[in-house]
C-alpha positions as CSV (number, residue, x, y, z in Angstrom):
1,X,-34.9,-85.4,-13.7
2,X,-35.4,-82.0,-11.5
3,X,-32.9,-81.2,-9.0
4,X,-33.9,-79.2,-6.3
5,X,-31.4,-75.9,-5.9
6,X,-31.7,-74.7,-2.0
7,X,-32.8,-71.7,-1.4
8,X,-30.2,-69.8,0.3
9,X,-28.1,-70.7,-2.7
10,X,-30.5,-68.9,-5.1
11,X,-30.7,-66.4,-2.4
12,X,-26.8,-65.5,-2.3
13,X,-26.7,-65.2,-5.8
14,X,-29.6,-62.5,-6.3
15,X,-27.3,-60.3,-3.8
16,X,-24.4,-61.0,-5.4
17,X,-25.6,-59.6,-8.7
18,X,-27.3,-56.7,-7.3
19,X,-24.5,-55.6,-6.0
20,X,-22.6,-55.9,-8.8
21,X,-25.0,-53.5,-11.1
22,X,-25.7,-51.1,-8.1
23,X,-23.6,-48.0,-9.4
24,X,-21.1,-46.3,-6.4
25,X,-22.5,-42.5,-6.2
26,X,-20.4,-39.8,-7.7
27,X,-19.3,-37.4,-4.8
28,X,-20.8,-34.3,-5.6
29,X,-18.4,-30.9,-5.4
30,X,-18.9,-28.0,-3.9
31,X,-16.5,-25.1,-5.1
32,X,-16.3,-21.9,-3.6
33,X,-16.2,-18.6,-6.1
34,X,-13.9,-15.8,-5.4
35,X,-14.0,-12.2,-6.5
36,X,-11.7,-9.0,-6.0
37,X,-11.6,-5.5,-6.6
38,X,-9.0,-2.9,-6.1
39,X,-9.7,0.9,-5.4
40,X,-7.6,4.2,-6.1
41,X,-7.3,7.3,-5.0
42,X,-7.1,9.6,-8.5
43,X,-4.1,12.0,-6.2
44,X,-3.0,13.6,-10.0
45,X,-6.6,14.9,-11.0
46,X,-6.0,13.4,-14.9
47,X,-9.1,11.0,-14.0
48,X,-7.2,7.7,-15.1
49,X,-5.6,5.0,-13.5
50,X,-2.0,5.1,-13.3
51,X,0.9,4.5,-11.4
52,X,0.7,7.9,-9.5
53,X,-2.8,6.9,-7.9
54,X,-2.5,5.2,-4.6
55,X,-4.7,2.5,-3.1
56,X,-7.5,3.3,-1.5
57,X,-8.3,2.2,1.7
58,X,-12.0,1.3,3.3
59,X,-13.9,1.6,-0.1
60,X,-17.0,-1.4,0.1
61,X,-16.9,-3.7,-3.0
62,X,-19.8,-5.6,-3.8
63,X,-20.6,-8.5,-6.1
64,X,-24.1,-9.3,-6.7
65,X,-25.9,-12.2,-8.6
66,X,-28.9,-12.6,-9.8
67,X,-31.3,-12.3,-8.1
68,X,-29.9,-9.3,-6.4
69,X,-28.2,-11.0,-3.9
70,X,-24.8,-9.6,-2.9
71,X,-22.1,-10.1,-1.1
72,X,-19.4,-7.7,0.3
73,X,-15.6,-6.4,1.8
74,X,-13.9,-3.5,2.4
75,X,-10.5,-2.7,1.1
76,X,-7.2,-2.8,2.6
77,X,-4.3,-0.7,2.7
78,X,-3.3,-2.0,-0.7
79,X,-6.8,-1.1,-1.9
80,X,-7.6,-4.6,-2.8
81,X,-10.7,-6.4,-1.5
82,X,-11.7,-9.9,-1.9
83,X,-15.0,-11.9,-1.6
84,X,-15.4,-15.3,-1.1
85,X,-19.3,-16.7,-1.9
86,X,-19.7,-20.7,-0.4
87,X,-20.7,-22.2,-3.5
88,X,-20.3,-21.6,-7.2
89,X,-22.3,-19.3,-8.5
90,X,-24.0,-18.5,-11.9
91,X,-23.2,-15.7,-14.3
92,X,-23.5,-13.0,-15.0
93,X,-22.2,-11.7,-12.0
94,X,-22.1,-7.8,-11.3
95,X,-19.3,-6.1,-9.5
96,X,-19.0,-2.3,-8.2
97,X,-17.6,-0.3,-5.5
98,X,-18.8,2.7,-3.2
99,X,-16.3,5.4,-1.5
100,X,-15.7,4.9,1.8
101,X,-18.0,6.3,4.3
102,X,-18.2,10.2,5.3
103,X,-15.0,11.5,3.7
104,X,-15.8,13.4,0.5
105,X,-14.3,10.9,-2.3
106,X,-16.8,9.7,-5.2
107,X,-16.6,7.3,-7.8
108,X,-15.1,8.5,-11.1
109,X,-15.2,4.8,-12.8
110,X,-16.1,2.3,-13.6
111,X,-19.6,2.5,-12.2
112,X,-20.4,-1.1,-12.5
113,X,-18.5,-4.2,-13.8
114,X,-21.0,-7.1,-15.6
115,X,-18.9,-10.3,-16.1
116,X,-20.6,-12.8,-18.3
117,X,-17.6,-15.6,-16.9
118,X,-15.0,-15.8,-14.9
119,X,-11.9,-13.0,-15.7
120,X,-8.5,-13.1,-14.6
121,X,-8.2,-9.5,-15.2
122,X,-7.7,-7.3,-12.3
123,X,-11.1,-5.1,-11.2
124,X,-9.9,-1.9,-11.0
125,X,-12.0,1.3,-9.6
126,X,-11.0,5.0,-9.5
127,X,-12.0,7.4,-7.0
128,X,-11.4,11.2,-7.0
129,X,-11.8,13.7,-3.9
130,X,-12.7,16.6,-5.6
């Protein structure tokens, strides 16, 4: 003997077990990346960085990706700069500094920083006025 099932009941149950094999989306994350540099003034002329050399103020750090697109800040009064890029970003990344603007100073080193990953070392660039 065949029994006749309604509908709706058959119905109800196809939901029901589609919901229960739908998978609930993983949130995706989006974190930012952060980068700094510090600059100093070389004030003893010995052309490395040590204690005596003071910060440097207005110097323009830059970090670029690939693609050469960069992203940049000036330094404080403490000579440190930091840049904040919205997503996460790839490596290598590559990291320098120019003198601030019209007053004589120049680069002694490091002329460029290449990170391959992320460093918790400090970025440290030396300028001289001579």
């Amino acid at each position: 003997m065949r029994r006749n099932i309604p509908s709706v009941f058959i119905f109800a149950l196809g939901i029901s077990a589609c919901n229960a094999i739908t998978p609930t989306p993983t949130p995706v994350i989006f974190a930012d990346s952060f980068f700094s540099g510090y600059a100093f003034l070389d004030t003893n002329g010995n052309e490395e960085l040590d204690s005596t050399d003071t910060p440097l103020k207005d110097a323009i750090f830059i970090v670029q990706l690939e693609g050469d697109l960069q992203f940049g800040g000036l330094t404080d009064e403490t000579g440190n700069a930091f840049v904040t890029i919205p997503s996460a970003v790839q490596y290598p990344v590559t990291l320098f500094m120019k003198p601030p603007e019209d007053n004589g100073i120049t680069l002694l080193g490091p002329s460029i920083i290449f990170l391959q990953e992320p460093a918790s070392e400090k970025n440290n660039f030396l300028f001289t006025s001579k």
